[in-house]
Backbone atoms as SQL, in Angstrom:
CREATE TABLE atoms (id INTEGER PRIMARY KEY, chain TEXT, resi INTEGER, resn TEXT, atom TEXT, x REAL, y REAL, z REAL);
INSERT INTO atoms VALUES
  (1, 'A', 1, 'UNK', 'N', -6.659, -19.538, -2.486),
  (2, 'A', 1, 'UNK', 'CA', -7.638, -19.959, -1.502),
  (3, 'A', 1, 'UNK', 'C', -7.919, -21.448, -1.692),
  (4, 'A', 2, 'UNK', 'N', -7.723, -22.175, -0.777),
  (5, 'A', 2, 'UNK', 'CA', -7.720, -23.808, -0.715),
  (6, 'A', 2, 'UNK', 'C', -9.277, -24.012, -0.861),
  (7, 'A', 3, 'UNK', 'N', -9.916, -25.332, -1.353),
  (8, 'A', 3, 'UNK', 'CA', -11.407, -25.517, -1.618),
  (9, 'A', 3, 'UNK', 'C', -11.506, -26.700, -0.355),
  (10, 'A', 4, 'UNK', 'N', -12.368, -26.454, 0.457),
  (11, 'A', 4, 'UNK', 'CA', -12.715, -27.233, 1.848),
  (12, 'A', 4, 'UNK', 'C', -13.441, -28.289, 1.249),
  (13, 'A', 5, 'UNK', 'N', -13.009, -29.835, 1.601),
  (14, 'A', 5, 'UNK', 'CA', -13.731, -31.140, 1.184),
  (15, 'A', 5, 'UNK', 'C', -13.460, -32.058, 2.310),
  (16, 'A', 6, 'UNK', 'N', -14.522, -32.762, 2.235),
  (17, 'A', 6, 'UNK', 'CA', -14.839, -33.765, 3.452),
  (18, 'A', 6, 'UNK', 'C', -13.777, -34.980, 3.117),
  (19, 'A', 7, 'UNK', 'N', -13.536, -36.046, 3.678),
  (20, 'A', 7, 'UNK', 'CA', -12.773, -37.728, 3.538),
  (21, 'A', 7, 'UNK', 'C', -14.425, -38.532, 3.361),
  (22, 'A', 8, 'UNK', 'N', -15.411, -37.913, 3.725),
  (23, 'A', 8, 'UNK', 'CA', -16.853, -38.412, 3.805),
  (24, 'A', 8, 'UNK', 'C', -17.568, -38.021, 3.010),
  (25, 'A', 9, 'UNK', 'N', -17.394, -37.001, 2.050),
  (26, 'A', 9, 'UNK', 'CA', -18.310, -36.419, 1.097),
  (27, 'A', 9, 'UNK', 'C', -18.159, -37.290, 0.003),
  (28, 'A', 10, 'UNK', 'N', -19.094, -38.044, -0.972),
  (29, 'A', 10, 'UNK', 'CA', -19.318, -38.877, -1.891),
  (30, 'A', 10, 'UNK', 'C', -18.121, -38.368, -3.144),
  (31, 'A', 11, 'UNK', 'N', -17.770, -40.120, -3.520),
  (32, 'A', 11, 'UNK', 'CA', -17.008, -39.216, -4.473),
  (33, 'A', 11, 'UNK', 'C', -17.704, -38.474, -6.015),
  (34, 'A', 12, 'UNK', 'N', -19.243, -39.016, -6.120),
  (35, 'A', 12, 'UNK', 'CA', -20.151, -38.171, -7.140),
  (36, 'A', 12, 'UNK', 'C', -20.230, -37.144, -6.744),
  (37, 'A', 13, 'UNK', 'N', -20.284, -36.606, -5.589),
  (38, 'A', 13, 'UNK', 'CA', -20.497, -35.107, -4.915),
  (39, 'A', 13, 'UNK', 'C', -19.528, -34.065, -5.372),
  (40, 'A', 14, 'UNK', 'N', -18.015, -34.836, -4.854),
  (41, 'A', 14, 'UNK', 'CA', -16.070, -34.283, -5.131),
  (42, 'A', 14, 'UNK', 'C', -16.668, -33.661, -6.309),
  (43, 'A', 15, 'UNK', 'N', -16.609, -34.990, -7.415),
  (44, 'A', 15, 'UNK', 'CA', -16.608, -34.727, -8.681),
  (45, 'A', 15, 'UNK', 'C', -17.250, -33.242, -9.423),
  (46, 'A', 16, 'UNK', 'N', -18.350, -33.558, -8.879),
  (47, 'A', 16, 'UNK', 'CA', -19.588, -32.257, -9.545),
  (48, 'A', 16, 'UNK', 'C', -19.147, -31.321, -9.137),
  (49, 'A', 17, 'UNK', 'N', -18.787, -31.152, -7.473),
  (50, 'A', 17, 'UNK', 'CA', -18.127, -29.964, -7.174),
  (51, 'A', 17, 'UNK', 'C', -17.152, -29.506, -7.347),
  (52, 'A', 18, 'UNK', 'N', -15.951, -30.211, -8.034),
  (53, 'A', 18, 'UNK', 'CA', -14.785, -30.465, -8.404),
  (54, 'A', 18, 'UNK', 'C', -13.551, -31.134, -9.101),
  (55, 'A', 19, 'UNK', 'N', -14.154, -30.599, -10.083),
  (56, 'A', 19, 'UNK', 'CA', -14.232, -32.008, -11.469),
  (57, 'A', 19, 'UNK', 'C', -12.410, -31.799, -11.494),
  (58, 'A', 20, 'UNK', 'N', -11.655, -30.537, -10.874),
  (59, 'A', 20, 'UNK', 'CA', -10.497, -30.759, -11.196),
  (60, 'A', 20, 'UNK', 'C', -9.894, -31.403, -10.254),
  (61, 'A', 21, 'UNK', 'N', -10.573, -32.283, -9.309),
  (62, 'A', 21, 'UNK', 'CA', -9.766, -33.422, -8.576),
  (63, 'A', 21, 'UNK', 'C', -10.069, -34.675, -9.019),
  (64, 'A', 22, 'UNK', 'N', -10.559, -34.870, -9.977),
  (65, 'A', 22, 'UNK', 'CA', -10.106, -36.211, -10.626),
  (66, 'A', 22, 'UNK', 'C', -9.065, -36.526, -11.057),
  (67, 'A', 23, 'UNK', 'N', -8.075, -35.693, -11.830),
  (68, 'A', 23, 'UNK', 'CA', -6.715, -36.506, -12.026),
  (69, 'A', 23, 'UNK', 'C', -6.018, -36.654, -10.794),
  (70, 'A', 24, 'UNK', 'N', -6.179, -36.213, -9.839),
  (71, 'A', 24, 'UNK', 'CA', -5.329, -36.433, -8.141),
  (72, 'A', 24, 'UNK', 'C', -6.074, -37.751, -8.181),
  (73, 'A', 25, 'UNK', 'N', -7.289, -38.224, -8.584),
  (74, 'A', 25, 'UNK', 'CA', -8.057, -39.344, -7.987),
  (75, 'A', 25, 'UNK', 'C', -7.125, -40.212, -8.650),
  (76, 'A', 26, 'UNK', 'N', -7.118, -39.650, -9.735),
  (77, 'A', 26, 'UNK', 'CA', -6.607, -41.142, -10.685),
  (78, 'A', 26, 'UNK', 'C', -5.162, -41.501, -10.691),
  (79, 'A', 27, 'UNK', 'N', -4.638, -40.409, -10.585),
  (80, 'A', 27, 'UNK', 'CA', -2.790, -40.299, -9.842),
  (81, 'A', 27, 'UNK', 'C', -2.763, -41.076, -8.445),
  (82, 'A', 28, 'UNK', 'N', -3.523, -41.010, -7.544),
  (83, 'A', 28, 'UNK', 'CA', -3.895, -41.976, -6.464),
  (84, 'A', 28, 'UNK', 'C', -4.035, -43.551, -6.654),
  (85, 'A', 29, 'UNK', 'N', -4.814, -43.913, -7.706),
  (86, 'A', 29, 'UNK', 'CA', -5.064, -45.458, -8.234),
  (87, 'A', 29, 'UNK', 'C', -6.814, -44.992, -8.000),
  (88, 'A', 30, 'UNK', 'N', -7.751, -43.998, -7.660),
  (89, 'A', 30, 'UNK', 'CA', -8.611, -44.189, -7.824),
  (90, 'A', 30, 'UNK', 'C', -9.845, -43.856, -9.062),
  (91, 'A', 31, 'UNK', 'N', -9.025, -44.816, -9.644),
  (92, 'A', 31, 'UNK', 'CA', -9.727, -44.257, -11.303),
  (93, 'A', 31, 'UNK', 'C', -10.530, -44.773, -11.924),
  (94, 'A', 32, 'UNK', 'N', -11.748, -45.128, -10.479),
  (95, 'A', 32, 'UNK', 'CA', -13.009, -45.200, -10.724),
  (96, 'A', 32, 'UNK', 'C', -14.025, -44.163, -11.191),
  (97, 'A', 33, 'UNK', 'N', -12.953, -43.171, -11.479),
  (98, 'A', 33, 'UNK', 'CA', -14.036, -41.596, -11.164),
  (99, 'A', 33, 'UNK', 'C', -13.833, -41.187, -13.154),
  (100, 'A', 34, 'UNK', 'N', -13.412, -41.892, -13.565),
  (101, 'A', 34, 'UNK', 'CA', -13.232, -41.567, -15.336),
  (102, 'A', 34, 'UNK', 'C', -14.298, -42.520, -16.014),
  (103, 'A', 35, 'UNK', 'N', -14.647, -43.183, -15.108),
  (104, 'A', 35, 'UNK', 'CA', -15.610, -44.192, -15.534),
  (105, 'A', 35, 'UNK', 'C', -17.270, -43.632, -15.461),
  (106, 'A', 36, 'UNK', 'N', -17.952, -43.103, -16.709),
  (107, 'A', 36, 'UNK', 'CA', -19.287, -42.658, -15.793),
  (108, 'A', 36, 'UNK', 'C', -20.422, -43.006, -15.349),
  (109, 'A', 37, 'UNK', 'N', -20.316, -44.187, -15.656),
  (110, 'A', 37, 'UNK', 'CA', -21.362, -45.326, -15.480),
  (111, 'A', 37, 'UNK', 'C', -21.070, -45.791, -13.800),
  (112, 'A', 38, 'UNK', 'N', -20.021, -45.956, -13.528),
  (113, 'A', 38, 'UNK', 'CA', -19.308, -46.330, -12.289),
  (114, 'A', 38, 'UNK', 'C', -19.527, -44.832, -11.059),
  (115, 'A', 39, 'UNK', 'N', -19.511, -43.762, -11.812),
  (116, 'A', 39, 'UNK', 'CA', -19.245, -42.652, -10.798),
  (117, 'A', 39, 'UNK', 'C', -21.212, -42.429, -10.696),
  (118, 'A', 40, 'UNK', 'N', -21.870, -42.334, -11.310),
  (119, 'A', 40, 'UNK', 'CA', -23.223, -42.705, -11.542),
  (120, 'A', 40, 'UNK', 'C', -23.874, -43.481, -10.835),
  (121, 'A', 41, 'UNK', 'N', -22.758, -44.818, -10.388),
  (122, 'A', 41, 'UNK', 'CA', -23.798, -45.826, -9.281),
  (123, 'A', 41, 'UNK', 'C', -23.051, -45.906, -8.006),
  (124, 'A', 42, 'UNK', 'N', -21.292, -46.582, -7.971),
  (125, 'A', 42, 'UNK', 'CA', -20.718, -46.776, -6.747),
  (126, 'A', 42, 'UNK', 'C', -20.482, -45.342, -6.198),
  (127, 'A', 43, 'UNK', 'N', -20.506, -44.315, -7.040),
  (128, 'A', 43, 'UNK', 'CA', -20.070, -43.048, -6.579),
  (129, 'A', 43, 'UNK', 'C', -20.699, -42.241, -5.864),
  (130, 'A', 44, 'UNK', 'N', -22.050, -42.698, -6.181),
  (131, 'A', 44, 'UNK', 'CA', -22.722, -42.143, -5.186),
  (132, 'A', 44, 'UNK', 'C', -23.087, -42.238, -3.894),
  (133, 'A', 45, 'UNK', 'N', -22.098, -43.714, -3.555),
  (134, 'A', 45, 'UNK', 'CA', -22.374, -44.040, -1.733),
  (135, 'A', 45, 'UNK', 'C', -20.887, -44.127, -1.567),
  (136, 'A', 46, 'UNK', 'N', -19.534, -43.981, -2.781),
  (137, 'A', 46, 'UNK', 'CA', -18.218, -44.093, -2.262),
  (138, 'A', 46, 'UNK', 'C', -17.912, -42.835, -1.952),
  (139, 'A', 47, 'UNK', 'N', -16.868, -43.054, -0.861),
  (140, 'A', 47, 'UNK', 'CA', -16.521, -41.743, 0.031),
  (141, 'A', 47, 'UNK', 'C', -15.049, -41.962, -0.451),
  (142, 'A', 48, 'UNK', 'N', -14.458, -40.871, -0.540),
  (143, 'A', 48, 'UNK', 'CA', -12.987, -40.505, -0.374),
  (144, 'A', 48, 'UNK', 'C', -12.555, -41.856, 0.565),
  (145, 'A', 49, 'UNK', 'N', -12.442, -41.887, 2.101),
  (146, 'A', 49, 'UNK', 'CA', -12.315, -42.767, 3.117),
  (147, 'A', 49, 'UNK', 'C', -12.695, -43.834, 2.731),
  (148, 'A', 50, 'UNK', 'N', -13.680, -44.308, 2.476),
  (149, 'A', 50, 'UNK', 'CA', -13.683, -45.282, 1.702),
  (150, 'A', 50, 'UNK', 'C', -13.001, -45.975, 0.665),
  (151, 'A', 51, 'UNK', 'N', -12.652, -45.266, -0.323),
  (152, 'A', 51, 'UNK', 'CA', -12.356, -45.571, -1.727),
  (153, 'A', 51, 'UNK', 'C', -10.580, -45.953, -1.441),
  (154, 'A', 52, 'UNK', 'N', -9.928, -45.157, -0.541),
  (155, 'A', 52, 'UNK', 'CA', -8.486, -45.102, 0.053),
  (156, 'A', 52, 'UNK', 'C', -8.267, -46.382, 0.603),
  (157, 'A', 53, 'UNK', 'N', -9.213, -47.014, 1.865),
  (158, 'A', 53, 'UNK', 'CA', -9.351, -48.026, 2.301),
  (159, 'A', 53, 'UNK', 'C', -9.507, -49.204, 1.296),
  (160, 'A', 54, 'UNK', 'N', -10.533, -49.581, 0.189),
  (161, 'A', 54, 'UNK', 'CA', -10.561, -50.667, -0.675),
  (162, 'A', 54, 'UNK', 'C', -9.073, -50.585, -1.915),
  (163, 'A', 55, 'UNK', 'N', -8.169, -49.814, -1.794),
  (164, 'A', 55, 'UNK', 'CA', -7.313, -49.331, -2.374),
  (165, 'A', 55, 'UNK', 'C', -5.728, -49.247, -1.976),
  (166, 'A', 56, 'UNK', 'N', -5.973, -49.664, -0.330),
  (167, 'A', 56, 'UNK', 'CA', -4.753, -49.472, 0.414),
  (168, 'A', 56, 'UNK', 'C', -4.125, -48.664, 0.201),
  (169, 'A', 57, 'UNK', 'N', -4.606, -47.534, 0.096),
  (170, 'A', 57, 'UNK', 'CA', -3.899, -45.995, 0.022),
  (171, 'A', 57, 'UNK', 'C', -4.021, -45.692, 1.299),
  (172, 'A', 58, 'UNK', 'N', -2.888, -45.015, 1.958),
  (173, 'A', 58, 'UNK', 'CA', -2.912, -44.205, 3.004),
  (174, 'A', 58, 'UNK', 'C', -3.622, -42.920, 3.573),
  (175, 'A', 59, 'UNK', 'N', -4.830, -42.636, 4.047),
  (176, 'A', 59, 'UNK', 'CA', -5.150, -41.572, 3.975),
  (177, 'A', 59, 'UNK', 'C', -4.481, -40.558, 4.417),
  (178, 'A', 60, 'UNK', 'N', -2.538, -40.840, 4.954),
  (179, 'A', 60, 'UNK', 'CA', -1.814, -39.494, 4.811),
  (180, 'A', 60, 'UNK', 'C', -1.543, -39.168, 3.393),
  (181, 'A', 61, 'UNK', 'N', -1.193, -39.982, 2.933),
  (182, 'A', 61, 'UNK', 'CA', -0.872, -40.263, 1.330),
  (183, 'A', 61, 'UNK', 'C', -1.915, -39.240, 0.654),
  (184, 'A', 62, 'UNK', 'N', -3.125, -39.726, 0.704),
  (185, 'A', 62, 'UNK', 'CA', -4.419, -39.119, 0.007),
  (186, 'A', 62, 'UNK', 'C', -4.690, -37.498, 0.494),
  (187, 'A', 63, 'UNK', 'N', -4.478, -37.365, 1.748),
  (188, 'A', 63, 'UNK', 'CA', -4.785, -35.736, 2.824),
  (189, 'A', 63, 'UNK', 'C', -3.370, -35.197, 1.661),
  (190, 'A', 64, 'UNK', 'N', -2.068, -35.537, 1.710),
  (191, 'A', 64, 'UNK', 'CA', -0.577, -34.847, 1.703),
  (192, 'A', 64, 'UNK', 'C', -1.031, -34.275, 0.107),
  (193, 'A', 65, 'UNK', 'N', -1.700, -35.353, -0.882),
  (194, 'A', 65, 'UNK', 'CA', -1.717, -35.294, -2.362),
  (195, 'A', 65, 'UNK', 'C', -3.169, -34.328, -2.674),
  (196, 'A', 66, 'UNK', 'N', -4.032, -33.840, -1.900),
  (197, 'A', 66, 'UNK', 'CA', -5.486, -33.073, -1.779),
  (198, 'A', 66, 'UNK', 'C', -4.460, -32.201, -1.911),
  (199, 'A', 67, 'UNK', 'N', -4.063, -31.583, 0.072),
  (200, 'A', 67, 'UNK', 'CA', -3.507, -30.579, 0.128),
  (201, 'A', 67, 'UNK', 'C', -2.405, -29.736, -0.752),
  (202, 'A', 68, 'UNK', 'N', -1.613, -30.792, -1.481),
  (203, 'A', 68, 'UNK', 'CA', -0.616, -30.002, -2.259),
  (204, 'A', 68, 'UNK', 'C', -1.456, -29.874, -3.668),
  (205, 'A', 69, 'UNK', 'N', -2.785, -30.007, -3.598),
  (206, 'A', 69, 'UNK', 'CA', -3.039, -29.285, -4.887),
  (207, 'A', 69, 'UNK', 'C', -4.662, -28.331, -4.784),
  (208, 'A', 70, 'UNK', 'N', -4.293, -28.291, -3.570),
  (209, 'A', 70, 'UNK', 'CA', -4.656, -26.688, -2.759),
  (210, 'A', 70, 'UNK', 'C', -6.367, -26.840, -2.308),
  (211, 'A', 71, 'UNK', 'N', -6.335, -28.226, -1.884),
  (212, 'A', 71, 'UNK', 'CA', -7.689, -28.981, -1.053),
  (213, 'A', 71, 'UNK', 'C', -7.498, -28.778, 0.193),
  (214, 'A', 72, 'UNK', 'N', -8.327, -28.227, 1.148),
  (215, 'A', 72, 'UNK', 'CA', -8.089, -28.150, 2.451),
  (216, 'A', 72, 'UNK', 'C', -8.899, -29.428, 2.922),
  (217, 'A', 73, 'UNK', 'N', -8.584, -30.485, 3.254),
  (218, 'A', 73, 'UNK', 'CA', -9.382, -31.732, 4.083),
  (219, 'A', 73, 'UNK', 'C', -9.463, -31.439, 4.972),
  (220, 'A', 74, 'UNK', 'N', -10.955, -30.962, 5.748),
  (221, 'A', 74, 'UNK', 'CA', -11.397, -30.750, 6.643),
  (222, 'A', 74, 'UNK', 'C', -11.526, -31.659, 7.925),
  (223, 'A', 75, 'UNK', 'N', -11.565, -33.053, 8.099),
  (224, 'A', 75, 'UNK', 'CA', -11.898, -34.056, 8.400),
  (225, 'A', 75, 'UNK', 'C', -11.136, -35.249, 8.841),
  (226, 'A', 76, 'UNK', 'N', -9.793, -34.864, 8.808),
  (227, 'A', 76, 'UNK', 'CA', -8.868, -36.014, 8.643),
  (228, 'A', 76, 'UNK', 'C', -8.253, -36.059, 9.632),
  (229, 'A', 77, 'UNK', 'N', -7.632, -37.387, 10.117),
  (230, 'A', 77, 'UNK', 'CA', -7.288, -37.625, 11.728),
  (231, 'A', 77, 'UNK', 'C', -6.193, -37.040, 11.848);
C-alpha cells in the first residue's frame, strides 16, 4: 500500500510522518533533512516543490524517485 504525500506538505511534516523518506531526500541532493537544526527552522516552511526548485531537481525526477519507493504523490502536474 503506497503512503499518499503532498509536493506542498512541509518537509518537517514528510519527515515526522515519514522518517523513511529521508534517504530518497538525500539520494535526491536534498540533504537538508539530516541536518536537525536546519529541518527545525527551514523545514518547517520548505516544501518538497520547493526544495526541488532551489536544487534544480526535476519534479519528474523527484515524483519517478517517491513513487518507486512506494509514495503515491498526490499533487503533481
Amino acid at each position: 500500500m503506497s503512503k499518499k504525500i503532498s509536493l506542498d506538505m512541509t518537509v518537517y511534516e514528510l519527515v515526522n510522518a515519514h522518517p523513511e523518506i529521508v534517504p530518497i531526500m538525500t539520494d535526491l541532493g536534498l540533504d537538508g533533512v539530516t541536518n536537525p537544526a536546519l529541518l527545525q527552522t527551514a523545514g518547517r516552511f520548505m516544501t518538497l516543490r520547493k526544495g526541488a526548485a532551489m536544487k534544480n531537481i526535476p519534479l519528474t525526477q523527484l515524483v519517478a524517485q517517491l513513487t518507486a519507493a512506494n509514495f503515491e504523490v498526490i499533487d503533481h502536474d
